[in-house]
TORKOL-4160 file (C-alpha; in steps of 0.2 Angstrom, whole numbers, padded with zeros to 4 digits, m for minus):
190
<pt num="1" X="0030" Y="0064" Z="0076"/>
<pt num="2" X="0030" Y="0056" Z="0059"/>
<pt num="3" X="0014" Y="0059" Z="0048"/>
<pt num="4" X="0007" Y="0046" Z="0035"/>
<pt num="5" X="m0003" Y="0048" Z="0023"/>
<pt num="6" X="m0012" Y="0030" Z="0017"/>
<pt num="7" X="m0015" Y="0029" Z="0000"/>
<pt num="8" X="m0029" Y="0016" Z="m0007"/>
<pt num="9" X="m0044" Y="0012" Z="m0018"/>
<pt num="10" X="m0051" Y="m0001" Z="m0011"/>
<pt num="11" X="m0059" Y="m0007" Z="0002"/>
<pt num="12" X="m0044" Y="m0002" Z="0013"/>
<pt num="13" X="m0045" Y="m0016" Z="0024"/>
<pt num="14" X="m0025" Y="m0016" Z="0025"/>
<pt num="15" X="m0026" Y="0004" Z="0028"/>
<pt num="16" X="m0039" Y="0000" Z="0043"/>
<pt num="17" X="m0025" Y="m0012" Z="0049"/>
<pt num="18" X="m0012" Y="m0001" Z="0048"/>
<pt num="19" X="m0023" Y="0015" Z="0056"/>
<pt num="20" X="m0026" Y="0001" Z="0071"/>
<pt num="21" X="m0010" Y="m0005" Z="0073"/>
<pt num="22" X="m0001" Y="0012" Z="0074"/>
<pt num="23" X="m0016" Y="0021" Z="0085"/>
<pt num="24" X="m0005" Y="0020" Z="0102"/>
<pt num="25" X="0012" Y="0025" Z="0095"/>
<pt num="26" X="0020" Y="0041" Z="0101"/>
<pt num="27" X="0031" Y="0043" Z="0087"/>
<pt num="28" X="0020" Y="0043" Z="0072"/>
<pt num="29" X="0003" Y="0042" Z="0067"/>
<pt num="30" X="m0007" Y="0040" Z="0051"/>
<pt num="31" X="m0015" Y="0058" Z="0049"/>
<pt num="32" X="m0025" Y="0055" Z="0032"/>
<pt num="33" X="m0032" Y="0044" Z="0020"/>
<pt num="34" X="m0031" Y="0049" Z="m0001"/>
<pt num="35" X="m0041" Y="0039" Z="m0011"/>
<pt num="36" X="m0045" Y="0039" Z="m0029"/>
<pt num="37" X="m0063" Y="0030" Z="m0030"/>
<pt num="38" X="m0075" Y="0041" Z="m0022"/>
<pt num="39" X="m0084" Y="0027" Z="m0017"/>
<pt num="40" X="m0073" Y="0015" Z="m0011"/>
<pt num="41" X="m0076" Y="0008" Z="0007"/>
<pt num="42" X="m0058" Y="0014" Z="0012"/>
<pt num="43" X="m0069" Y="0031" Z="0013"/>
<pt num="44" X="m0079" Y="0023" Z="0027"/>
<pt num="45" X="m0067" Y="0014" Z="0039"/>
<pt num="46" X="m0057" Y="0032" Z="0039"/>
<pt num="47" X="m0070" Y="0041" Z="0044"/>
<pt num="48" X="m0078" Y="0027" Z="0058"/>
<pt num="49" X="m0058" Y="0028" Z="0065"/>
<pt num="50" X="m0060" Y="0047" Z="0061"/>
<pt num="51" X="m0045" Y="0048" Z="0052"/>
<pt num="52" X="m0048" Y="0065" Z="0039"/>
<pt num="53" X="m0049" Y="0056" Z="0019"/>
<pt num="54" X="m0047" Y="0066" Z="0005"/>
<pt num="55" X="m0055" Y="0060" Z="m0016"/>
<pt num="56" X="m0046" Y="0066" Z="m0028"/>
<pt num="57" X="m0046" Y="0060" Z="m0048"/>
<pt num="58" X="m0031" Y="0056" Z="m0058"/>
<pt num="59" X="m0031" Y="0074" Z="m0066"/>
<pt num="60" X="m0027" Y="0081" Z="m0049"/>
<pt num="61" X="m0014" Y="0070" Z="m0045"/>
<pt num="62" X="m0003" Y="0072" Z="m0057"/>
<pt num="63" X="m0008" Y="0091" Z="m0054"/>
<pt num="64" X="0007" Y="0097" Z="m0043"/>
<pt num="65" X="m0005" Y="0112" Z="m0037"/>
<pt num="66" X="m0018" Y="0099" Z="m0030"/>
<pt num="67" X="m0012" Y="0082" Z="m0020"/>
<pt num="68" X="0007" Y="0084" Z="m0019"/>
<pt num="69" X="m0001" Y="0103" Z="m0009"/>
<pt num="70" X="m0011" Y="0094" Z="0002"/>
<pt num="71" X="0002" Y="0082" Z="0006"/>
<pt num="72" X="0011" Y="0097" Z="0008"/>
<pt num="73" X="0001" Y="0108" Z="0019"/>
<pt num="74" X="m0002" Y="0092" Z="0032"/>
<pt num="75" X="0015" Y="0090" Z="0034"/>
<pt num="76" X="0017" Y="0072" Z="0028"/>
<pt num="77" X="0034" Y="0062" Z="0032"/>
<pt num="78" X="0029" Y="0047" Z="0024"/>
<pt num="79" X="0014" Y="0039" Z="0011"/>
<pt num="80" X="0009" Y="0020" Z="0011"/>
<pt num="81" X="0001" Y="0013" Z="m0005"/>
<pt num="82" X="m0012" Y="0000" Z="0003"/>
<pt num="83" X="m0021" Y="m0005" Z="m0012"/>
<pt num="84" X="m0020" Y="0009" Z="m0022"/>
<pt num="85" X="m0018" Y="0005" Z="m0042"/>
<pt num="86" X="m0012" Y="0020" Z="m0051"/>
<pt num="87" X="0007" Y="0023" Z="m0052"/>
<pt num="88" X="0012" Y="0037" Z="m0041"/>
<pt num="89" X="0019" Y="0054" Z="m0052"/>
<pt num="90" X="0034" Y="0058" Z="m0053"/>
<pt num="91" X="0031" Y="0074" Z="m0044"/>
<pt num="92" X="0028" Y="0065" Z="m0028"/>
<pt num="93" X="0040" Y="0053" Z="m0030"/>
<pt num="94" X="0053" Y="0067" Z="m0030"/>
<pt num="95" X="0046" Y="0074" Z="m0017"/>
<pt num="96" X="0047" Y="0059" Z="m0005"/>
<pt num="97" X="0062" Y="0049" Z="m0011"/>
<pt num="98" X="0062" Y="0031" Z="0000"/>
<pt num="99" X="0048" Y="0040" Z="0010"/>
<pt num="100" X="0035" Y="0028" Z="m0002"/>
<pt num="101" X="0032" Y="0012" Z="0001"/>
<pt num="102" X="0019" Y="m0001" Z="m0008"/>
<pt num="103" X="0014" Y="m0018" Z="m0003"/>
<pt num="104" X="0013" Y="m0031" Z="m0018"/>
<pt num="105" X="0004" Y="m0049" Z="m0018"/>
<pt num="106" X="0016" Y="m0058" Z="m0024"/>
<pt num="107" X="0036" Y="m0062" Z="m0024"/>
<pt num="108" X="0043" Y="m0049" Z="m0032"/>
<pt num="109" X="0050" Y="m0048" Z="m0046"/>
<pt num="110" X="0037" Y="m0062" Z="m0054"/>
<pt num="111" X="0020" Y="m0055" Z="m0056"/>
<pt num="112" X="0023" Y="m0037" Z="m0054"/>
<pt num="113" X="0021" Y="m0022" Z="m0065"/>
<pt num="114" X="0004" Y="m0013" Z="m0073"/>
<pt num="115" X="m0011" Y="m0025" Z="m0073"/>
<pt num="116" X="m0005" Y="m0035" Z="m0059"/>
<pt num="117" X="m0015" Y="m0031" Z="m0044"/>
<pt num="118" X="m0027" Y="m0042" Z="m0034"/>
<pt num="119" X="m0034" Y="m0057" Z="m0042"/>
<pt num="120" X="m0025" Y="m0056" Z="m0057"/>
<pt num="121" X="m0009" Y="m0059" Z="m0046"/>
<pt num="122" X="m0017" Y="m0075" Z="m0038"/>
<pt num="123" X="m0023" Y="m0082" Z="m0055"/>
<pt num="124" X="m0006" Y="m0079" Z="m0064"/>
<pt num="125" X="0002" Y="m0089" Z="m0048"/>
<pt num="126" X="m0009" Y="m0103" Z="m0047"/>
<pt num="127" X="m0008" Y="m0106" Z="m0069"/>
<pt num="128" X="0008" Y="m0107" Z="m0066"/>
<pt num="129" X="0006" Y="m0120" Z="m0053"/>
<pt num="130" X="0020" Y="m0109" Z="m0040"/>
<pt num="131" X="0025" Y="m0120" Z="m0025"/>
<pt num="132" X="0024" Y="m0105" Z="m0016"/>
<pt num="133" X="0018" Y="m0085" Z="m0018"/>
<pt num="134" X="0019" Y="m0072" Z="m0002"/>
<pt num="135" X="0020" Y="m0052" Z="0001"/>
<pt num="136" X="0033" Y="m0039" Z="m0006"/>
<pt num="137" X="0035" Y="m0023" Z="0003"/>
<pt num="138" X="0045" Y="m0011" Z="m0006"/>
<pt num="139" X="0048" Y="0007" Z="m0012"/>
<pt num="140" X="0040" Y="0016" Z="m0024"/>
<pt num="141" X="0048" Y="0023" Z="m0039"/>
<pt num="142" X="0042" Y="0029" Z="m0055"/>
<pt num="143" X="0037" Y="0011" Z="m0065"/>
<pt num="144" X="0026" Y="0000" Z="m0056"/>
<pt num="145" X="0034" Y="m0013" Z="m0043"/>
<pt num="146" X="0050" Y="m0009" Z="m0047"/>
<pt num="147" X="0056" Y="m0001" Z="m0030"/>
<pt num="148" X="0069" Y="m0009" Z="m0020"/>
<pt num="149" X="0062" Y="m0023" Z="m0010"/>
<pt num="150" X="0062" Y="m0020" Z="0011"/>
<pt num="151" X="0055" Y="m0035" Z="0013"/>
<pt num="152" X="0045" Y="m0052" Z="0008"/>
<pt num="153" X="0038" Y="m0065" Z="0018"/>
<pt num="154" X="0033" Y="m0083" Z="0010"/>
<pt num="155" X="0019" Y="m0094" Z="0010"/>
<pt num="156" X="0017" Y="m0112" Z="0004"/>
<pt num="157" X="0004" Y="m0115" Z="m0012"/>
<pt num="158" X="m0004" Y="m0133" Z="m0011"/>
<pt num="159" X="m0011" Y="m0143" Z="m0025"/>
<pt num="160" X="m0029" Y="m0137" Z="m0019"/>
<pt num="161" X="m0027" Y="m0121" Z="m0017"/>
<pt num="162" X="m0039" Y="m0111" Z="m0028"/>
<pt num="163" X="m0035" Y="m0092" Z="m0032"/>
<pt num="164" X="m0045" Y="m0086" Z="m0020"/>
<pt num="165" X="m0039" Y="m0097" Z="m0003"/>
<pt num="166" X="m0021" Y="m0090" Z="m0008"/>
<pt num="167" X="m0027" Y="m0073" Z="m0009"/>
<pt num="168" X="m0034" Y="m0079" Z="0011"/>
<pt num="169" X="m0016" Y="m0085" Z="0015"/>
<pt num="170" X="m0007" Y="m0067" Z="0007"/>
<pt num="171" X="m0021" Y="m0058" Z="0016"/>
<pt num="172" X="m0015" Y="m0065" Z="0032"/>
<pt num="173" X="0004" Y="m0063" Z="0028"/>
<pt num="174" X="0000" Y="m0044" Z="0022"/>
<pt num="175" X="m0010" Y="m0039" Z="0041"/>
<pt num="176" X="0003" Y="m0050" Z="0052"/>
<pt num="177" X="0018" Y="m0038" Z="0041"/>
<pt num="178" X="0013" Y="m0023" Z="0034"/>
<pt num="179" X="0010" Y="m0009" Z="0050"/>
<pt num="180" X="0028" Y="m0017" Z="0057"/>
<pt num="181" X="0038" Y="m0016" Z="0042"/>
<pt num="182" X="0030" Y="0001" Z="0041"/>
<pt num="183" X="0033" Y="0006" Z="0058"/>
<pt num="184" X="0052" Y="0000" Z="0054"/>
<pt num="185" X="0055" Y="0009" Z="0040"/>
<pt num="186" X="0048" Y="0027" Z="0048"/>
<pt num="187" X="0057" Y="0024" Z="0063"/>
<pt num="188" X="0074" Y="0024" Z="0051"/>
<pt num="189" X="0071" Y="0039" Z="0045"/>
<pt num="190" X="0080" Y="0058" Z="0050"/>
């Protein structure tokens, strides 16, 4: 059985999603949370699906002897980034080559890299009056949203549409994808 390990700093929202979605599967299953905030409400929805969440602060990430052991010592196969906004070390990227992926707001390449997370992502999309925006799943490397692209799925922008109604419309495309591109990905793997 495959073991995951979600990433995130948020609300974890797409973590719950993905935690759902994969509960029943025989062939993998998501055995921990990592968070960075240690009081982001990610912390919550793991423990009320009692899935075991770990804080940890950026010191001990880039640590080799603190997260990267962890991950380690639970045998994880594979690590989602749901929402998490720090770039991954390169420690851990070594360590799990194409065994990372990240979900990103927008159509990659166009508003990715640092800053661009969230809201800022629906803003830069909607002043640019885009006709449309969507969801890039891809690897994580070392730079942010640079990782080769698995997959992306579209959504149209109207003339009305505020940066808040698209994020609405990305939020659906990220929990209708995400766990299945996931659950793709893993089932490709030796």
């Amino acid at each position: 059985m495959k073991k995951i390990a979600i990433f995130a700093s948020g609300s974890g929202s797409n973590a719950e999603n993905i935690i759902t979605v994969i509960a029943n599967r025989q062939d993998m299953t998501v055995d921990s949370v990592f968070c960075n905030v240690p009081d982001a409400y990610v912390l919550e929805r793991a423990k009320k699906l009692r899935v075991p969440a770990f804080v940890f602060n950026r010191k001990e990430l880039n640590d080799p002897a603190h997260v990267l052991r962890q991950l380690k010592e639970r045998g994880i196969d594979f690590i989602v980034l749901a929402g998490f906004l720090w770039l991954m070390p390169p420690h851990i990227v070594a360590e799990y080559p194409n065994r990372i992926v990240n979900i990103h707001p927008a159509l990659l390449p166009a508003y990715g890299g640092k800053g661009m997370y969230g809201h800022h992502v629906h803003e830069a999309v909607i002043a640019a009056k885009e006709k449309k925006s969507g969801i890039t799943i891809h690897y994580v490397n070392q730079h942010y949203d640079e990782g080769n692209t698995i997959f992306q799925a579209c959504c149209d922008i109207t003339p009305e549409d505020t940066p808040d109604t698209l994020a609405q419309k990305v939020h659906a495309l990220e929990y209708e994808h995400f766990p299945h591109v996931i659950i793709e990905t893993i089932s490709t793997l030796r």
